[in-house]
SEVOMAR-222266 format. One record per residue (C-alpha): x, y, z; residue in one letter. Coordinates in steps of 0.1 Angstrom, whole numbers, plus 2048, in hexadecimal, padded with zeros to 3 digits. Layout:
N
XYZA ...
END
This chain:
515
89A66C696X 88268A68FX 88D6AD691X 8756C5697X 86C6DC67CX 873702681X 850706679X 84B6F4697X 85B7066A9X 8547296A4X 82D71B6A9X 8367126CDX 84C7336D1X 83274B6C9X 81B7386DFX 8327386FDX 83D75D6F9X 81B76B6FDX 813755717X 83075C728X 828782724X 80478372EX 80B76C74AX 82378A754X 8067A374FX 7F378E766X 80579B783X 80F7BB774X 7E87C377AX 7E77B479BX 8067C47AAX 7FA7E079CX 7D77E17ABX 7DF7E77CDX 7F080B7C3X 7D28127ACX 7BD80E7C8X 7CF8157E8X 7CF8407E9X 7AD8397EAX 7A581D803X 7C4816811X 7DF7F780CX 7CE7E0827X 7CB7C182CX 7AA7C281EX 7B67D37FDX 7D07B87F8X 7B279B7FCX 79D7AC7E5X 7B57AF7C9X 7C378B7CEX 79D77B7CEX 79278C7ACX 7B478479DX 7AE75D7A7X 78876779EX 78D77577BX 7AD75A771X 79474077FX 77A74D763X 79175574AX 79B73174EX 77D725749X 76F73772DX 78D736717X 78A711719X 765710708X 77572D6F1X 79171C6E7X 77A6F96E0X 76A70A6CBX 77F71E6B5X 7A57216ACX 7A67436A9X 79D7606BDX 7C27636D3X 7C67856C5X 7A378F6CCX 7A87856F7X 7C57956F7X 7BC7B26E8X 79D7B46FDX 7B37B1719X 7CB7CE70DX 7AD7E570CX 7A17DC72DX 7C37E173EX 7C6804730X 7A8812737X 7AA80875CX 7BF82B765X 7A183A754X 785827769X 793828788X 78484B796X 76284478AX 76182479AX 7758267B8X 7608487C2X 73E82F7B8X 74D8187D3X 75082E7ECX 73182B7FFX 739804804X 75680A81EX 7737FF81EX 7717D581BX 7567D9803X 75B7F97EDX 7837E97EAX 7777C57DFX 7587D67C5X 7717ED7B5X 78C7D27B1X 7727C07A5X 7647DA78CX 7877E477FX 79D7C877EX 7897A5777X 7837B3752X 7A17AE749X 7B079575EX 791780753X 79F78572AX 7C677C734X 7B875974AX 7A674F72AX 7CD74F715X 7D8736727X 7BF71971CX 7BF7266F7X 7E47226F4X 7E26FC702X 7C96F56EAX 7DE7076CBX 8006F56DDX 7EB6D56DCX 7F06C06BBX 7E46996C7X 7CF68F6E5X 7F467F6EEX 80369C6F4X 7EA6B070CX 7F96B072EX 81E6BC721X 80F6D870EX 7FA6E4725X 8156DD741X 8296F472DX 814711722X 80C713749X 82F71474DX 83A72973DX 81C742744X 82773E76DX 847748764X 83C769751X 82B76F770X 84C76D786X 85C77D76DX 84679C76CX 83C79D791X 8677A379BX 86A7BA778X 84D7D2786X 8587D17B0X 87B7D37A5X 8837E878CX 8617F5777X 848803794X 8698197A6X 86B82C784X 84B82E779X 826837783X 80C81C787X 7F882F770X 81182F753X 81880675CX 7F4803756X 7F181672EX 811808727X 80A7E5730X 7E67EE71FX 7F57F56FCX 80F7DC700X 7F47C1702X 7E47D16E0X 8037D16D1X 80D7AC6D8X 7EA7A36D1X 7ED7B46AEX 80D79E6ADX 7F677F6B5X 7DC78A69BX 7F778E67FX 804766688X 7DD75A688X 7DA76B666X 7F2754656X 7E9737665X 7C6737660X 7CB74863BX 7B3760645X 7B778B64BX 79B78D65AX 7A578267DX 7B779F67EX 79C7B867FX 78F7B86A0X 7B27BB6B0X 7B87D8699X 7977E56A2X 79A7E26CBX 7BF7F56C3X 7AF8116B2X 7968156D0X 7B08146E4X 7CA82C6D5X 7A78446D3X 7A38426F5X 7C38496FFX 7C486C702X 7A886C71CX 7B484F731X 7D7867734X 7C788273DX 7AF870759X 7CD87276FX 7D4899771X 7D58A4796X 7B48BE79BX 7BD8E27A7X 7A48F77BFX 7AE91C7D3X 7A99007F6X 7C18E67EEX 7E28E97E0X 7F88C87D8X 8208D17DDX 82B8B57DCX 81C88E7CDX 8388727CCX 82884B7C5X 8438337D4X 83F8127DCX 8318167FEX 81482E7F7X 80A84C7E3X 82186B7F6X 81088C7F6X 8138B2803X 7F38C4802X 7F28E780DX 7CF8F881AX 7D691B818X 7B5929824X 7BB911845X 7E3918847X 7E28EE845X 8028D8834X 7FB8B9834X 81189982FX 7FC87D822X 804857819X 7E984E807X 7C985581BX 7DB85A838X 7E987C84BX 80F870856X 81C89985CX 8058BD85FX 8158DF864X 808903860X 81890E841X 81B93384DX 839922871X 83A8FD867X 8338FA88DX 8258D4892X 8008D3890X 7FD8AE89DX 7EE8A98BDX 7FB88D8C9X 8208928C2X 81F8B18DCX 82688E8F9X 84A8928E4X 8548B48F8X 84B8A5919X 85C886918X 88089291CX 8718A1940X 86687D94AX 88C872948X 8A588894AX 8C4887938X 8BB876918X 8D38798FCX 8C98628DEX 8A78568CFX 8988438B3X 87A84E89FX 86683588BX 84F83F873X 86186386AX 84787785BX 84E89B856X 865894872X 8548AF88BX 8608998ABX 8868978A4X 8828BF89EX 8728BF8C2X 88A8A88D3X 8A88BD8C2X 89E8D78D4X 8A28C38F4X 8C58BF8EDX 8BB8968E1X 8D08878C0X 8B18718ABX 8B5856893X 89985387BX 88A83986EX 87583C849X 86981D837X 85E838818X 87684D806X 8618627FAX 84B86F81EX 875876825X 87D88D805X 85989E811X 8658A2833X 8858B4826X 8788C780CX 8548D5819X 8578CF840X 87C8DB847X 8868BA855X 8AA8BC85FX 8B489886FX 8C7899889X 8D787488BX 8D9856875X 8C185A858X 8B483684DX 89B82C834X 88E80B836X 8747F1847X 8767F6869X 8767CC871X 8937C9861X 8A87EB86AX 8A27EB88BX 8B27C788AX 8D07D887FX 8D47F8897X 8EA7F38B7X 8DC80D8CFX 8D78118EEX 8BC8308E9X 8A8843901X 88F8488F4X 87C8318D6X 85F8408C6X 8488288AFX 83184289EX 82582B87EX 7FF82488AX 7ED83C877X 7CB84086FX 7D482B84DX 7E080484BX 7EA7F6868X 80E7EB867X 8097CC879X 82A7BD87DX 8387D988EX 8247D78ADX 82A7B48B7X 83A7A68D5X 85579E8BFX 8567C08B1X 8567CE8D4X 8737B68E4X 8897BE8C6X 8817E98CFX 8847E48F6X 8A97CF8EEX 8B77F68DDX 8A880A8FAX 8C0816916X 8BA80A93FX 8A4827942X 89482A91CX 874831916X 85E8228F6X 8428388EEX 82A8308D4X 80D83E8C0X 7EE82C8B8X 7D18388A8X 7AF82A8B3X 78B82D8C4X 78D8308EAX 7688208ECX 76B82A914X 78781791AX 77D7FC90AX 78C7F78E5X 7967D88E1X 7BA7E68CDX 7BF7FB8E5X 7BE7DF900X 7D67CA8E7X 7F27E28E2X 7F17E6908X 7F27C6912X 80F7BA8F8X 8237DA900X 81A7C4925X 82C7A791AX 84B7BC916X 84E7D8929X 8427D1950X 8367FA952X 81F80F937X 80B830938X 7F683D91FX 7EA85C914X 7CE86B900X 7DB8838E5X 7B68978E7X 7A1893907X 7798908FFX 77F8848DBX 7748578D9X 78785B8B5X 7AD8668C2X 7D485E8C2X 7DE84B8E2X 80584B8EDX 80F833901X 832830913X 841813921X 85F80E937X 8737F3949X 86F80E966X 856823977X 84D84296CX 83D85F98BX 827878976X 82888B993X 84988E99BX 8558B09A6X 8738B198FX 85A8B296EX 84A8D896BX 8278DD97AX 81B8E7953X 8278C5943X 81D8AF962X 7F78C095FX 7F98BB93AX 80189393CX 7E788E958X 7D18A0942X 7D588492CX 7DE867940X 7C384B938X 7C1825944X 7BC80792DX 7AC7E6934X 7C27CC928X 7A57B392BX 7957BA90EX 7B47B98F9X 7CD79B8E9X 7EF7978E6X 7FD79C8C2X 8177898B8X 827782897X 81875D894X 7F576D89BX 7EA79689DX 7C379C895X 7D07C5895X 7C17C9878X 7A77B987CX 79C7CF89DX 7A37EB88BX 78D7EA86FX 77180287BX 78F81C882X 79F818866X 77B81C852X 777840868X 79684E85EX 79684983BX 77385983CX 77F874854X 79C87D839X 78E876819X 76D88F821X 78B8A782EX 79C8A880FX 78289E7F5X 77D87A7E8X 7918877C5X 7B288D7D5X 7B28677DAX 7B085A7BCX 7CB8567A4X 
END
C-alpha cells in the first residue's frame, strides 16, 4: 500500500488553501459591490443584476483565459493573483472617477458600465486561479476529473465561507472601503506567499519579481487610494452625521444657508427638518395631524419606515401611543441624536415582513411610510403584505400609506397598482396628493374596512378644506395586482426612481454620493 509522501501533500495543500481563499475573495468583491455603488445609484433591483452578470461575466473569462495560460506555462500563479490584489485595492480609489463618468447613462446603464469598469478587472484575474490550480493539482491524464472536482471544491466553499464571514461578522464592523484595501493587500500578500512556493519548485528567483513588483506599486499607491475616501467640506453642506450599515449609507447633512437637515439613505431623503425648530419639513406627512380627526378616539399606532420619527412626534401630541418600526439601526441613532426622536411605544428594529408577523395588535392606526423616492421595497406592498397589516388593525383602523410616484393625470400605472391591491384587501380607499399641481409628488392613500365622510361636520372646517384640497381619484384600470409570486413595482417605477435620484443628486452635488 502506498502512503502518500508529505511532499505530496503540502503540494495539494498550498494549492487548495489559495483556492480556497480567492474563491472567498470572489464574493468578498461581489457582496461588496453593491455598497460601493449603491450611495450613488441606489441598491435596486437593477444594481444587484448588474453586479451579478459581470461577476458570471469576468469568472466566465477568467475561466477561460487561465486555461490557455495555464497550457502554456507552469508558472505565473503569483503573477494572477497579484494582478488581482492590485485590482481589488485600487477599486475604492476608482470608484468616484468612474461612477461620476457613468452618470449620464441613468440608472440601468451608468450601474451595469461602472460595475463593469470597476469590478470585471479583477474578478476576470481570480476566475483565471481556478484552471491553473487543476492543471498544477493534475499529475496523469488519469487523474483529471478528481482534481479538478476538487480544486472547484474547495474554491466554492471559500466562497461560502467568505460570503457568511463578510454579512455576518466583517461588513457590521468595518467599512466597505477598508474590506476592499484590506482584501487588496491580502491578495498581494498571499500572492507573494505563492511566488515564494513557485520559486522552489521551478529552481528559479525570478518568478518572484513581478509579484514583488505589483506589491511595491501597490503599497506606493496606497496612501492616495486612503485618502480618495475623505468626505469634501463646503460653507452649503455640512455632514453631522455618516453611518454605512448594512442597509444603506446613513447620513445627516445640514444646509445652513437654507435652514435644511436632511436624513439621507443613500440617495434618498427618508427625514428633513429646519435646523433653527426641528419642525417637519415634509409635505406629505402633514395627512399625519388630520387623521386622528377622521376617527376619533384612537389610542395606539404603528409606524413603518421610522425616519427621523416626525409622525409619532405629531400623533403624541394627539394623545396616540406609536410603535415604531426601523429595518436600519443607524437612520434610528440619527433620529435620536440629530432629530430629537423620543419614541413613544415599542421601539423595534427589524424587517418589517418578519416583525410585523410577530406583533399582536390591534392598532388604530398603521402607517407604511417606506416608498421613497429610492428602491422600491417590493415585498412590503403585496396583498400578502397588506392582509398580514389589515389582520393588527382595530374594527375601525385605518392603514395609510405613502407612495412616491408620477401622477401622469391619473394615469400611472403604480399608482393604479397600489390602489387596486390595497382593493383586494380593504373594500374602501382615498387618496391624497401631498402637493397639488406638481406630476412628480408623494400620494397618501388610506384604506379602511369602513367608510370614511370627508365632510362630516364633526372634522373642523380647516382640516376638511385641507383633505379635499387634496383628495384625488385613481383609475385602477391601468394598474396590477402585486403579489409576492409576481409584483412588476419595480419595474413601473423605473422612470420615478431615475427622476429622483437626479432630483437629489443635482440637490446635493454628485460628490456627496460617492464613497
Amino acid at each position: 500500500m502506498n502512503t502518500p509522501s508529505s511532499s505530496t501533500i503540502f503540494d495539494k495543500a498550498w494549492l487548495y488553501c489559495t483556492v480556497f481563499l480567492t474563491g472567498a475573495a470572489v464574493m468578498v468583491i461581489e457582496l461588496l459591490g453593491t455598497r460601493l455603488i449603491a450611495p450613488f445609484y441606489g441598491a435596486s433591483l437593477y444594481v444587484w443584476t448588474s453586479l451579478i452578470a459581470v461577476t458570471l461575466i469576468a469568472l466566465a473569462l477568467g475561466y477561460y483565459l487561465g486555461g490557455i495560460w495555464a497550457d502554456r506555462a507552469r508558472s505565473g500563479l503569483s503573477l494572477i493573483i497579484a494582478t488581482a490584489g492590485l485590482l481589488t485595492l485600487i477599486i475604492p480609489w476608482l470608484a468616484g472617477p468612474v461612477l461620476l463618468a457613468t452618470d449620464p447613462l441613468g440608472l440601468r446603464l451608468g450601474s451595469f458600465i461602472s460595475t463593469l469598469i470597476l469590478f470585471s478587472p479583477s474578478l476576470i484575474m481570480l476566475g483565471m486561479v481556478g484552471p491553473f490550480a487543476v492543471k498544477l493539482s493534475t499529475s496523469a491524464l488519469a487523474n483529471v476529473g478528481a482534481s479538478t472536482g476538487s480544486i472547484y471544491a474547495v474554491s466554492t466553499v471559500g466562497s461560502v465561507i467568505g460570503t457568511l464571514f463578510l454579512g455576518f461578522y466583517l461588513f457590521p464592523l468595518i467599512g466597505s472601503r477598508e474590506i476592499f484595501v484590506g482584501l487588496g493587500i491580502a491578495l498581494l500578500v498571499l500572492a507573494m506567499a505563492v511566488a515564494w512556493i513557485e520559486r522552489k519548485y521551478l529552481k528559479s528567483t525570478t518568478v518572484i519579481v513581478p509579484a514583488t513588483l505589483l506589491l511595491v506599486i501597490g503599497f506606493g499607491l496606497f496612501p492616495q487610494i486612503v485618502s480618495s475616501g475623505q468626505a469634501e467640506f463646503s460653507d452649503t453642506f455640512q455632514t453631522r452625521f455618516e453611518r454605512e450599515s448594512l442597509y444603506g449609507w446613513v447620513r445627516v447633512i445640514d444646509k445652513p444657508k437654507e435652514n435644511i437637515r436632511l436624513l439621507t439613505s443613500d440617495a434618498s431623503t427618508i427625514g428633513a427638518a429646519s435646523i433653527s425648530h426641528g419642525e417637519n419639513l415634509l409635505t406629505y406627512q402633514k395627512i399625519v395631524g388630520q387623521i386622528p380627526f377622521l376617527v376619533p378616539n384612537m389610542e395606539k399606532a404603528l409606524l413603518i419606515g421610522q425616519g427621523a420619527g416626525h409622525m409619532v412626534m405629531t400623533l403624541n401630541k394627539a394623545g396616540i401611543v406609536t410603535d415604531t418600526l426601523e429595518i436600519d439601526p443607524a437612520v434610528a441613532e440619527a433620529a435620536n441624536e440629530y432629530f430629537g426622536f423620543m419614541p413613544t411605544g415599542r421601539r423595534i428594529i427589524g424587517d418589517a415582513r418578519y416583525e410585523i408577523r410577530q406583533l399582536k395588535g390591534p392598532y388604530d392606526l398603521i402607517i407604511l411610510d417606506v416608498f421613497t423616492g429610492g428602491t422600491e421595497p417590493t415585498h412590503l406592498l403585496t396583498v400578502e403584505a397588506l392582509a398580514q397589516l389589515h389582520g393588527l388593525l382595530s374594527r375601525h383602523g385605518i392603514l395609510a400609506l405613502n407612495f412616491v410616484s408620477f401622477l401622469d393625470n391619473g394615469q400611472n400605472a403604480a399608482l393604479a397598482s397600489v390602489s387596486k391591491t390595497l382593493a383586494q384587501v380593504f373594500p374602501h380607499q382615498h387618496v391624497f396628493i401631498s402637493d397639488p399641481g406638481a406630476d412628480f409628488n408623494d400620494f397618501i392613500f388610506l384604506a379602511t374596512n369602513h367608510v370614511i365622510n370627508l365632510g362630516d361636520d364633526s372634522i373642523p372646517f380647516s382640516n376638511r378644506t385641507w383633505l379635499n384640497q387634496r383628495l384625488l381619484t385613481i383609475d385602477p384600470a391601468h394598474g396590477t395586482i402585486l403579489t409576492d409570486n409576481l409584483s412588476n413595482l419595480e419595474l413601473l417605477q423605473i422612470r420615478k426612481s431615475e427622476h429622483y435620484r437626479r432630483m437629489i443628486v443635482d440637490s446635493i452635488g454628485t460628490h456627496h454620493f460617492i464613497r
